[in-house]
C-alpha positions in Angstrom: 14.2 24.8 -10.4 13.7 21.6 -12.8 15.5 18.8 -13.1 17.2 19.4 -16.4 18.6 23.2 -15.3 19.7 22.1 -11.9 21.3 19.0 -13.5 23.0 21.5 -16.1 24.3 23.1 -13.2 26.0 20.6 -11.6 27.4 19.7 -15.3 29.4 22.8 -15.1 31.3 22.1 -12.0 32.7 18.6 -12.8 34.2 16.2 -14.9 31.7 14.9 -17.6 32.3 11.6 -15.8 31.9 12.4 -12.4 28.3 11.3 -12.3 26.7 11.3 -8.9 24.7 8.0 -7.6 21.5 8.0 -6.1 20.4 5.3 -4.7 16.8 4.4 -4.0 15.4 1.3 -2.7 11.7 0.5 -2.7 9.1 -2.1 -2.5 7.0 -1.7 -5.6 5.7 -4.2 -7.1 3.8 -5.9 -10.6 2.8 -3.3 -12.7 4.1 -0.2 -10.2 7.4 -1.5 -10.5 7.5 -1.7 -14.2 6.2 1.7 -14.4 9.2 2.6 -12.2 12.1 1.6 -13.8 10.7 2.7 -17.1 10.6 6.2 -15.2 14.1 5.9 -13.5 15.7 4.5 -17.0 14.2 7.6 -18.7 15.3 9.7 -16.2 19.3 8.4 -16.4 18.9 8.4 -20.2 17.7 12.5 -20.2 21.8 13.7 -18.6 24.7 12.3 -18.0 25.4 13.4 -14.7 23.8 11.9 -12.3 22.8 8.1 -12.5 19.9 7.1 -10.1 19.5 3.0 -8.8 16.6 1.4 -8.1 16.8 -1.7 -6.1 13.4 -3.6 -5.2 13.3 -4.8 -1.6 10.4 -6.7 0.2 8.8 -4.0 2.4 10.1 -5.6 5.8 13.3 -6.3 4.5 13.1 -2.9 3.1 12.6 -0.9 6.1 14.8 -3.3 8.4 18.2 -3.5 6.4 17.4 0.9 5.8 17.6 1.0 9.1 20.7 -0.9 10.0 22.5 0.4 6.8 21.6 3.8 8.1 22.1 3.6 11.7 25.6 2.4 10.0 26.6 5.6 8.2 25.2 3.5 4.8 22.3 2.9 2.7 20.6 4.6 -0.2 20.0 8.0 -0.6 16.6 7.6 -0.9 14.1 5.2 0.7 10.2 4.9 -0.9 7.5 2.7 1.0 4.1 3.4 2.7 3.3 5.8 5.2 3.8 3.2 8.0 7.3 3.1 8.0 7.7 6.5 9.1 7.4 6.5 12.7 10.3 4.0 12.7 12.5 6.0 10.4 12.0 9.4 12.4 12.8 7.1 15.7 15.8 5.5 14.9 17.0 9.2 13.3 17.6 7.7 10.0 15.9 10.0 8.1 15.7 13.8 7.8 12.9 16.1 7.7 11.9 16.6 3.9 12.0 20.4 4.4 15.7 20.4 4.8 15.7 19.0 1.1 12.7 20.7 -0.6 11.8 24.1 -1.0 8.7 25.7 0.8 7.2 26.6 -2.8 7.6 23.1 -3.7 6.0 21.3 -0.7 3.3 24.2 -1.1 2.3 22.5 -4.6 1.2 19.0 -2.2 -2.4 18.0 -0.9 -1.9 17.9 3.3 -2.1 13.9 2.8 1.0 14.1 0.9 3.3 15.5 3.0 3.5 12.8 5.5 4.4 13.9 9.3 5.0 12.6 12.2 5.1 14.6 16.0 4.8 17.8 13.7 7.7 17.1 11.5 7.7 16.4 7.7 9.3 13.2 7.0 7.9 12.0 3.7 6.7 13.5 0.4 4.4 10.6 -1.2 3.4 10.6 -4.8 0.0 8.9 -4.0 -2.3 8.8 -1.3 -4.2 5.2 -1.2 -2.8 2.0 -1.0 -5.9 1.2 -0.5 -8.0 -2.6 -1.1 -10.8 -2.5 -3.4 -13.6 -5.0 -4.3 -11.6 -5.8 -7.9 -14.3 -7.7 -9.9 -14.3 -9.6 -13.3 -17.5 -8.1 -15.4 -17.5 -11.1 -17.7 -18.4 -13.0 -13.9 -20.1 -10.5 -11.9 -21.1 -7.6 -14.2 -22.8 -5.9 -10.9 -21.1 -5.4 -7.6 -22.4 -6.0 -4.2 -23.2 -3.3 -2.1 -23.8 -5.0 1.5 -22.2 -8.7 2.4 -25.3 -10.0 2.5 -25.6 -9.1 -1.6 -21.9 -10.0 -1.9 -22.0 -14.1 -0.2 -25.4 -14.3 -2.6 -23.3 -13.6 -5.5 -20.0 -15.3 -4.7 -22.6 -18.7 -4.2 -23.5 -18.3 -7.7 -20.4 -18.2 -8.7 -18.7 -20.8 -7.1 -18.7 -23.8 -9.0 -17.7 -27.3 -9.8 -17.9 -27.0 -13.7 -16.6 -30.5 -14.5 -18.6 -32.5 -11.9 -15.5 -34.1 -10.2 -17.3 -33.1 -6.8 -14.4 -30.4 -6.2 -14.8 -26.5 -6.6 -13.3 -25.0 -9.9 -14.1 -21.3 -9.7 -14.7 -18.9 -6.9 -16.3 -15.8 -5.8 -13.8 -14.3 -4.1 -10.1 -14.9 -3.2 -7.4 -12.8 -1.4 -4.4 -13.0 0.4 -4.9 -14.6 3.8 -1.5 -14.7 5.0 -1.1 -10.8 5.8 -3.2 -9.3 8.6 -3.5 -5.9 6.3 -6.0 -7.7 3.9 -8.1 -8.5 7.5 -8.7 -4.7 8.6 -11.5 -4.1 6.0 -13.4 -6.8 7.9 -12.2 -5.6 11.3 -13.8 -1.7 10.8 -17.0 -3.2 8.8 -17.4 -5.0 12.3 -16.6 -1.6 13.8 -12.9 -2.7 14.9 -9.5 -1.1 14.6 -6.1 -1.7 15.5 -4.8 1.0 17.8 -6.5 4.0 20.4 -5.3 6.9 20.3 -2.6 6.4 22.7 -0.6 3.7 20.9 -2.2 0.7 22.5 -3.6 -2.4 20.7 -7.3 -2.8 20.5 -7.2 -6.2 19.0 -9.0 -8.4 21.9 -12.6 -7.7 21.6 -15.8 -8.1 20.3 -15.5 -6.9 16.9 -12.3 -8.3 15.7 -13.8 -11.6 16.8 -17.4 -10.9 14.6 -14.9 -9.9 12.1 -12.5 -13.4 12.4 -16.2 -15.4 12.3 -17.2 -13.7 9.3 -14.2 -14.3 7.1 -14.3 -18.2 8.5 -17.7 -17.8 7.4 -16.7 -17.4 4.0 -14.8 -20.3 3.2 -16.1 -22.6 5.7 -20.2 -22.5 5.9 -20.7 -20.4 2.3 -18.0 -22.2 0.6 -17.1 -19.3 -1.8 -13.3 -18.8 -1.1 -10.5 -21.3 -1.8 -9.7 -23.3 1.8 -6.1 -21.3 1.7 -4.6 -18.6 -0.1 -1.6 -16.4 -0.1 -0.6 -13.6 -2.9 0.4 -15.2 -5.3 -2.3 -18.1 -5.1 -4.7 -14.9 -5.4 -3.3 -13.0 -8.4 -3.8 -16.4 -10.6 -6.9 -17.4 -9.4 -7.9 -14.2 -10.3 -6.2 -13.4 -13.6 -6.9 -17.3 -14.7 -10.6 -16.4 -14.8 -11.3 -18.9 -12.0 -12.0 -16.0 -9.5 -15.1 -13.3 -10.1 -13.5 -11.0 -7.6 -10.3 -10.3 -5.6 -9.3 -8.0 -2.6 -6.3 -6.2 -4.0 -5.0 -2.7 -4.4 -3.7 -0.2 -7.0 -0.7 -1.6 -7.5 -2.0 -4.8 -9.0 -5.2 -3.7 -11.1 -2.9 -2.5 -14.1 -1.5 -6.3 -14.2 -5.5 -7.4 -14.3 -6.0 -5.3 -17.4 -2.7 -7.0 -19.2 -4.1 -10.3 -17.9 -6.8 -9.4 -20.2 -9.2 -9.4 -17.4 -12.0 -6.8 -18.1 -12.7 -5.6 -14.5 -14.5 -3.0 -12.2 -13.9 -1.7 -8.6 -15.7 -1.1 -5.5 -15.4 -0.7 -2.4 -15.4 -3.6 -0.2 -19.2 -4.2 0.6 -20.7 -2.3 3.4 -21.2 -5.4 6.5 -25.1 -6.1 6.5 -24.9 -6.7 10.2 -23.5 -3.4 11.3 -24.4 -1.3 8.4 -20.8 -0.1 8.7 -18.6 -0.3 5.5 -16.0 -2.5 5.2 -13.4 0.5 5.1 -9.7 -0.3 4.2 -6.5 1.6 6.0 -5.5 4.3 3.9 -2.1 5.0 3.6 0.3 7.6 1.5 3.5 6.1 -0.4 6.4 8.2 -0.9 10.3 9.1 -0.5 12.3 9.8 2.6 15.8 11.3 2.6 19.1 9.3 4.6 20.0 11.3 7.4 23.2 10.5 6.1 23.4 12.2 2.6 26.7 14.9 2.4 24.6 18.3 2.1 27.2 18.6 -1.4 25.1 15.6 -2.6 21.5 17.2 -1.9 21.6 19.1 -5.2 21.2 16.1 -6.9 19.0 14.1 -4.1 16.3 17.0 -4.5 16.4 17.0 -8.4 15.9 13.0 -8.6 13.1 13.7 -5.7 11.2 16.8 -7.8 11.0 14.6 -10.6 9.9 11.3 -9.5 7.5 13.7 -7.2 6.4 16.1 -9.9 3.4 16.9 -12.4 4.1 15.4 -14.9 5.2 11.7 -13.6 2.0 12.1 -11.0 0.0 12.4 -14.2 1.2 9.5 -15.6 1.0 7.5 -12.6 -2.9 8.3 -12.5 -3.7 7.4 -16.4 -1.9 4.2 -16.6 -1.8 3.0 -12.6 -4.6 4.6 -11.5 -2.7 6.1 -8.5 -4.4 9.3 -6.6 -2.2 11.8 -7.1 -0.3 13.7 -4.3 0.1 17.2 -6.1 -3.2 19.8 -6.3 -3.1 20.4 -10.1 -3.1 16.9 -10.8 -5.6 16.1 -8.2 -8.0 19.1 -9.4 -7.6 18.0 -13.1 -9.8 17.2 -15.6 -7.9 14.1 -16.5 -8.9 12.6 -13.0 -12.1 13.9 -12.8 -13.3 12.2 -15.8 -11.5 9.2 -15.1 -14.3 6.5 -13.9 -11.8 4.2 -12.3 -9.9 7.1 -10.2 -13.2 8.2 -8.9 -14.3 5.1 -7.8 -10.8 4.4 -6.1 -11.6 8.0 -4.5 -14.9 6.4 -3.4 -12.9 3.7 -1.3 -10.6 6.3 -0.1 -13.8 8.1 1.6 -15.0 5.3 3.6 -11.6 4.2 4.9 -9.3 5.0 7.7 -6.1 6.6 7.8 -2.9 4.6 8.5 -1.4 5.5 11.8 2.0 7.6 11.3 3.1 5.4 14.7 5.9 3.4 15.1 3.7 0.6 17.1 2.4 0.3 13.9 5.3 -2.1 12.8 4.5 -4.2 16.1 0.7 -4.5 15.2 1.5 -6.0 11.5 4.4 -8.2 13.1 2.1 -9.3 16.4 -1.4 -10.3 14.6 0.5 -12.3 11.6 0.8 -15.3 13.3 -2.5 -15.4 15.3 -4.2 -14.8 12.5 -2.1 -17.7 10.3 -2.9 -19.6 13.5 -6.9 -18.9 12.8 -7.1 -19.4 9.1 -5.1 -22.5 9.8 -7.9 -23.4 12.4 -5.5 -24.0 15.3 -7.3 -21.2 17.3 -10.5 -20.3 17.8 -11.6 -17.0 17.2 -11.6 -15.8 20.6 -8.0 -17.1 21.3 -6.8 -15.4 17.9 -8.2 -12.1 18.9 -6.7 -12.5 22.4 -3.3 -13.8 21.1 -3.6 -10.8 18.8 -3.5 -8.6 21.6 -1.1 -9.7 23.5 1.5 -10.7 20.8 1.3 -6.6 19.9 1.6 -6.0 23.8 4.5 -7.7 24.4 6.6 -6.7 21.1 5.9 -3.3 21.9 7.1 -3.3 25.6 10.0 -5.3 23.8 10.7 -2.1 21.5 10.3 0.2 24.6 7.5 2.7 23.3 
């Protein structure tokens, strides 16, 4: 049923007035964002009754004040983030399974990856699969991307420079966000690393995530070719200034890039020349879960705000101007994204990452390696004691959370 008939429906049983709110929050951000609200303003501009509300949130604060708002009898109808917050949401019952909104016919329409589940049970329908970092590189800079690291530090050293001769560095290879431990796991599987076994438990204090830790030192300290510190922000003007060839980033960002007027390429991150492994990024899906708390009288207009920020024709959209991999089979199978260079080389990266984990410990790995690996860039730890502090930081806020 589309938007516009079921809309029309609901029309004819109430006041003009009476609109119904949805509420969504979400954590996009930059050029996503924009994209967003342009989408939800069209959307309340198309009927009159029902008024959807976007409200941007941080993604921990986003998932944290959900869950106490919800656990409350509150919060938004609607909640959009990555595929990580899941777990979390189906254990603190705060969500309800997205077949109890959707049709069968409708889900049917969605790649497996888009349906996001966890212990068998649908919890999320994204409208991308992704969120994954790329090798984003300026052409003007670096018209060729590196292939292996041992390519990529050659390159970033001939583009690192002190262009006024005031013995201090001006422009750099590379740059990307230090602070968060997500922009480390590309490093971590290139050394042939990851962050949980199968049975939920860290795997942080070992070999690989130390290689991993010594290569990225590496980088900024013997090679010289990334700023001593760096957080987001510090990142996204380096890069967009001109005074970076190439950042670590993802799809939300490389629309703003093209705005900056930056004329740029992607790649996956290069493979690691000592491991021959590539430098594979955690792969997530981004969607919309449903309150456990919505009224089954509201779900009528729930679903319809859900099919169309979900559908076709918005998916399309998303892929042409944020070069988002779509969710839906059509759009996936189209020839809009097949001939689209940049979607298939964001495909590329796809292919040689790993999927997120759909586990709640996932919220204790993010929140456990943060500080040990602030603590290492920071140089108050050596390798070995991040990776170890790492570990058990994970350990213990997982006991903490009882899974």
């Amino acid at each position: 049923m589309t938007l516009a008939l079921v809309l029309l429906l609901m029309a004819g049983c109430g006041p003009e007035d009476d609109r119904t709110r949805v509420r969504i929050w979400h954590q996009k951000t930059g050029a996503e964002r924009v994209f967003f609200n342009e989408a939800v303003a069209r959307l309340n501009a198309e009927q009159d009754t029902v008024v959807v509300e976007a409200l941007y949130r941080e993604t921990e604060e986003l998932r944290n004040l959900f869950v106490v708002g919800s656990v409350g009898g509150q919060g938004p109808e609607l909640i959009f983030g990555p595929a990580d917050n899941v777990g979390v949401l189906a254990v603190t019952a705060t969500i309800r399974p997205i077949d109890e909104v959707l049709p069968a016919d409708y889900l049917a329409q969605f790649t497996d990856e888009g349906i996001v589940r966890w212990e068998g049970e649908p919890w999320m329908l994204a409208d991308q699969i992704g969120n994954q970092l790329v090798f984003v590189y300026n052409k003007a800079l670096l018209p060729t991307p590196p292939e292996t690291t041992d390519e990529m530090i050659a390159a970033l050293q001939r583009e690192t420079k002190d262009t006024d001769g005031d013995g201090r560095t001006d422009t750099y290879g590379l740059t990307w966000n230090y602070r968060e431990p997500f922009f480390f796991i590309p490093f971590l599987t290139g050394f042939g690393g990851w962050v949980l076994d199968d049975e939920g438990h860290p795997t942080l204090d070992n070999e690989a995530t130390v290689r991993a830790i010594r290569f990225v030192l590496d980088l900024r300290d013997k090679y010289g070719v990334i700023p001593g510190e760096s957080d987001y922000d510090v990142a996204e003007t380096l890069f967009k200034e001109g005074r970076a060839a190439s950042i670590i980033n993802g799809p939300w960002a490389w629309a703003g890039y093209g705005d900056s007027g930056i004329d740029y390429g992607i790649a996956p991150i290069p493979r690691v020349s000592e491991t021959g492994q590539w430098s594979g990024p955690m792969v997530a899906a981004k969607g919309y879960s449903v309150n456990v708390n919505v009224p089954d009288d509201k779900l009528p207009a729930v679903r319809a705000v859900l099919m169309a920020l979900t559908g076709a024709a918005i998916q399309r959209q998303m892929a042409a101007d944020l070069a988002t991999i779509p969710t839906m089979r059509t759009v996936r199978e189209s020839d809009a994204v097949r001939d689209n260079a940049e979607l298939q080389a964001s495909l590329a990266t796809v292919e040689k990452g790993r999927m997120m984990p759909i586990a709640p410990q996932m919220r204790q790995v993010w929140d456990g390696m943060r500080g040990p690996y602030q603590l290492i860039m920071n140089g108050a730890v050596t390798p070995e004691e991040g990776a170890r502090l790492m570990q058990e930081n994970v350990e213990k806020l997982i006991a903490d959370t009882f899974l």
